[in-house]
N, C-alpha and C positions, 0 to 999 in steps of 0.2 A: 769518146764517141763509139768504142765497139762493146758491143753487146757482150762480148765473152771474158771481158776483164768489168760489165756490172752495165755497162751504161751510164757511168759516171757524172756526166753535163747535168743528167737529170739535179743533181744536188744543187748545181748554181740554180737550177728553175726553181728550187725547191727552196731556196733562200731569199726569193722577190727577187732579183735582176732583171730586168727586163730587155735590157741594150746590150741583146748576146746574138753573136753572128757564129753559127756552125760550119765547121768546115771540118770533114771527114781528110786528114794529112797522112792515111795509112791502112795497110791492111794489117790482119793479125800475123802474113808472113816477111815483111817490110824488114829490112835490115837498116841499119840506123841512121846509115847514110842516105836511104831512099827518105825514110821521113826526115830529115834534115832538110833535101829538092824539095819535097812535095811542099811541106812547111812554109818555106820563104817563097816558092812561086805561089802561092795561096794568101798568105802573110801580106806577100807586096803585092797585089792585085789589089786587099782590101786598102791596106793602108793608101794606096793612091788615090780609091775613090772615097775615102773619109779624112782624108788631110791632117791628120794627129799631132798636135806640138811634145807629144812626150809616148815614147814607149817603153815602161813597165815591166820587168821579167825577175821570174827567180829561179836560182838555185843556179840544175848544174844538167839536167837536162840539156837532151836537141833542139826541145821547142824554146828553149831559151835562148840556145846560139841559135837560131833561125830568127826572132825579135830581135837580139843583138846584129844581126849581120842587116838584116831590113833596116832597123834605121839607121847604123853608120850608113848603110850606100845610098840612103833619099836624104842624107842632110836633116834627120830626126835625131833628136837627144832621145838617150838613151839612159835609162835609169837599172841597177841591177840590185834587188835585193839577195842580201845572205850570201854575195862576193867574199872571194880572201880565205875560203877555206881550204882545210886536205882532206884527203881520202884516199882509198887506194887504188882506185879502178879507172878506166876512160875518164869518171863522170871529175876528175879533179882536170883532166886538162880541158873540158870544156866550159869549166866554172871558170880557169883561168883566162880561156881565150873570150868568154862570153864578156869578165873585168875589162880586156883590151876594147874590145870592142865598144864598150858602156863611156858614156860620159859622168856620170854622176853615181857614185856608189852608199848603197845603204848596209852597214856589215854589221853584226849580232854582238859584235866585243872589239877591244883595243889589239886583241892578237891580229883579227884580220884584218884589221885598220894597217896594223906595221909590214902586215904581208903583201897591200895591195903597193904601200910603195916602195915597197921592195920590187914590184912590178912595175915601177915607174908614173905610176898615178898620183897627182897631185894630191896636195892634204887637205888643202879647202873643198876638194869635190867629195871627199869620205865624210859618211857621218855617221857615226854608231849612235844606232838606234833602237838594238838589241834583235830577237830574234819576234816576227809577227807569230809564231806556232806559241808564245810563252802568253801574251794575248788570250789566247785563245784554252789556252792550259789555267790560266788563270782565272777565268773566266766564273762568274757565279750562275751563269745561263747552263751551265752542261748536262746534260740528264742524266738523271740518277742512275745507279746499276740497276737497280731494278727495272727502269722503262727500258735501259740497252737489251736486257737479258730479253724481255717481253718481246721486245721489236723484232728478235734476229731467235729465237726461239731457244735461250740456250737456259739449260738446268744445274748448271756448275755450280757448286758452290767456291770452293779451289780450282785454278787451271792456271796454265802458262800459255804463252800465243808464241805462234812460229811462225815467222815471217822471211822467207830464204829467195834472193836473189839473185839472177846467173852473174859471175863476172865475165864481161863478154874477152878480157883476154886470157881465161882460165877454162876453155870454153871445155880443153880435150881432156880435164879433170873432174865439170861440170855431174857427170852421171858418178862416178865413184863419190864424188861429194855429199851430192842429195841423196843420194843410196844408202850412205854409211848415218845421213841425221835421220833418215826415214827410220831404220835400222833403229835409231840409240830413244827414239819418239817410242816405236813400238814397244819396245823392251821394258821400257821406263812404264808403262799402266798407268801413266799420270793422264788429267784432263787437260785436250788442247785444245785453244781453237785458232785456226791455222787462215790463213789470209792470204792469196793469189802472190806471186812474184809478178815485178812491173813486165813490159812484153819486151825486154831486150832480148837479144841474140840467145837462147838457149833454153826462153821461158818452157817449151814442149817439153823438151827432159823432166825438169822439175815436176809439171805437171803430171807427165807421166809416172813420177811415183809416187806422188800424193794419191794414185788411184789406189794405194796399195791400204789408206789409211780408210776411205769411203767404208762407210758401213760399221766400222767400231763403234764401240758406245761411247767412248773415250773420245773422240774426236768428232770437231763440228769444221765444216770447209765451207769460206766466204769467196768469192772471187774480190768482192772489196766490200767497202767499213764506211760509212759517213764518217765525217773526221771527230766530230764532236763525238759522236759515238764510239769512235776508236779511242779518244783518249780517254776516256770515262771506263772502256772495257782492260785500259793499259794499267793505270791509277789504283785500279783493284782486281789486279792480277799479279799473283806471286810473283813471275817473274816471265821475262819475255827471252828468247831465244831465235835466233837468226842470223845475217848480216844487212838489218836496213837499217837505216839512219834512226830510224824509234828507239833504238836500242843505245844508240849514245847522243841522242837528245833529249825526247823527250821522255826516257825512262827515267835519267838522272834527276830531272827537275821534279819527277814524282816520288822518287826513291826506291824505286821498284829496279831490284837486281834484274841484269842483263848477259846474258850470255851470246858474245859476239864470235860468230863464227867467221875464220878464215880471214881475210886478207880485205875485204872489202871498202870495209871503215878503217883501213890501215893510218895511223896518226892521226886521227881525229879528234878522240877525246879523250884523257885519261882519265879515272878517278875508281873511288873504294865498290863503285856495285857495278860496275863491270869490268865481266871477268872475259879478257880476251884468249880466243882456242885456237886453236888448229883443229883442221877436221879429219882427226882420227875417231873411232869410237874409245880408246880409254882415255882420252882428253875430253870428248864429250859426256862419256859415263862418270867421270870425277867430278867436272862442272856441275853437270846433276843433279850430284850428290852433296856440291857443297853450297850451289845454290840456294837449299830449305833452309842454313842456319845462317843467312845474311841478312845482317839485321838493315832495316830501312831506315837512307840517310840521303836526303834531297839535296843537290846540287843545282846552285843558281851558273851556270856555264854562260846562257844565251840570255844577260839580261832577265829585270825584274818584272817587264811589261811594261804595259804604255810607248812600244812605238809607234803605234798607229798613231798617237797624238804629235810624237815626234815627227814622226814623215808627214804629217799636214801641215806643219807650224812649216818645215823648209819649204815646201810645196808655196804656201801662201807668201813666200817674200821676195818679192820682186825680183832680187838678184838671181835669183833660181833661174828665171828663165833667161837671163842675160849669158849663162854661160855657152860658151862658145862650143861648136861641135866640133872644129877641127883641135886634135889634140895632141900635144907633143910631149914627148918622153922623159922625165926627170931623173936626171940621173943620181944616184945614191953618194953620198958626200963623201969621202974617204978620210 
């Protein structure tokens, strides 16, 4: 909903939906907890006047635990897709309190199937369904690079995408960090095309030194990416470099090396095309460096696709709506 991270909503308009209710939960200087209030007293307003037998959420976002917490407290089932994961930052304990909170879990693989009951959630209410972004990765709809490049104006033939995120508890690090990748961007001559950080706690910083890249030739700056667009730009791009989750998602599933900076996506995912750093500059000047001679090797992590069809088929079976919202805690068997 804000203008200065793209405008985003317009994409759902832009996709046929028609049964979309706006609700501006924030300003660009909100701290995370302020959109968390604004969220759920916004969230619960609506949901009382539209009476929902099910609320829907993903990942690890606020606006998730703000749907989580809305309908544990009106007696709405809650559904959470992409539950049972790790990371390093805030956003893993709010994936897990969003799990507690959720009645009915939809998780990407059997690891976070073992993790959610290890958080005490029953077995029948987990279904791995894999991940809905490999859906959409797989997809024979996606536009070609040539229409992406056309669209967003870009002449690359080779480039890499930087995509760098604040950790909001690394916050007093935050400017040596993005200073020292701005730093190892510049030096490098290579083509990038660089993509806004989400607006947690610190995004100004960042922003502030991507001013230093404006105006290179080398370098094209998006505030954001239509998704389809993004993954078609990701799929044929040498290599991506940052700490957002693209980088140990859905680069692995296209085979396109990844360079993960810092601590963010800490135990998330492991495997051969990404290469996890520290953010010094001669650990990002070697990455680099050894990034061009990585050969491209796809990783199925998050499911082959087809959960959408799966998450319809539980959707349509009667018992689905029979389970119960008050939920008690299972304890691990010794």
């Amino acid at each position: 909903m804000l203008s200065k991270y793209g405008y985003t909503c317009e994409e759902v308009e832009k996709a046929y939906y028609r049964n979309i209710h706006k609700f501006i939960n924030q300003n660009a200087s909100d701290s995370m907890d302020h959109i968390l209030s604004k969220t759920i007293s916004g969230l619960s307003d609506y949901v009382k006047e539209i009476k929902p037998d099910l609320i829907i959420v993903h990942g690890d976002r606020v606006e998730a635990l703000a749907g989580a917490a809305v309908g544990a407290l009106n007696n709405i089932l809650v559904g959470h897709i992409e539950g049972g994961e790790v990371s390093g930052t805030v956003d893993e304990l709010i994936r897990h309190a969003v799990s507690k909170l959720s009645h009915i879990h939809f998780v990407a693989n059997e690891t976070a199937k073992i993790r959610l009951n290890q958080l005490g959630e029953r077995s029948e209410t987990i279904h791995v369904i894999g991940s809905p972004d490999v859906d959409v990765m797989n997809s024979e709809t996606l536009p070609t690079i040539e229409e992406v490049k056309r669209y967003y104006g870009l002449d690359f033939s080779e480039y890499g995408i930087l995509m760098f995120h604040p950790v909001t508890t690394e916050s007093d690090n935050l400017q040596h960090q993005i200073r020292t990748v701005v730093d190892r961007v510049i030096e490098s001559g290579f083509n990038y095309v660089v993509i806004y950080p989400n607006n947690d706690f610190g995004t100004d910083i960042i922003l502030g030194e991507y001013q230093r890249l404006r105006g290179l030739k080398q370098i094209r700056i998006y505030p954001s990416m239509r998704f389809e667009y993004f993954l078609t730009l990701l799929k044929n791009a040498r290599f991506i470099m940052g700490n957002s989750s693209a980088g140990v998602r859905e680069a692995p599933h296209f085979g396109v090396p990844a360079i993960n900076l810092g601590t963010r996506q800490n135990n998330r995912v492991k495997c051969d095309s990404v290469l996890n750093v520290v953010i010094e500059p001669t650990h990002i000047k070697k990455a680099l460096e050894d990034v061009g001679s990585m050969l491209r090797q796809a990783h199925a992590l998050f499911g082959n696709g087809g959960s959408d069809e799966r998450f319809h088929e539980i959707l349509k079976n009667p018992k689905f709506w029979e389970i119960e919202t008050q939920k008690s805690f299972v304890d691990q068997v010794v």
